[in-house]
C-alpha positions, 0 to 999 in steps of 0.5 A: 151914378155908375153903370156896371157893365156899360160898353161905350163901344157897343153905344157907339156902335149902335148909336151909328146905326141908330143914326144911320151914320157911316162911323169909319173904322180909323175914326171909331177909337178916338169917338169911343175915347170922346164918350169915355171922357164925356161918361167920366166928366157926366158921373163927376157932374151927377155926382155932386149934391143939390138941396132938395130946394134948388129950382132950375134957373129958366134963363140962364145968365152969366 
């Protein structure tokens, strides 16, 4: 799932506030890059099918 429109700067930045956490300006691209390549891996993720019958493993195991 894509959202149009999604400014992951402006995430960032609210998130920060959010959080009440001091976001440096020289640390700011490279946390907006992070949340660019965690966005991308998170929609190749959602976007995989799951039958209707898969139940969720409670206790994962390796």
């Amino acid at each position: 799932m894509r959202r149009e429109g999604f400014d992951v700067g402006e995430y960032v930045d609210q998130m920060a506030l959010l959080l009440d956490l001091q976001l440096r300006d020289e640390y700011r691209d490279g946390v907006v890059a992070n949340f660019e390549r965690i966005r991308a891996i998170a929609n190749f993720v959602n976007s995989f099918p799951l039958a209707e019958d898969i139940e969720a493993a409670p206790i994962f195991e390796p």
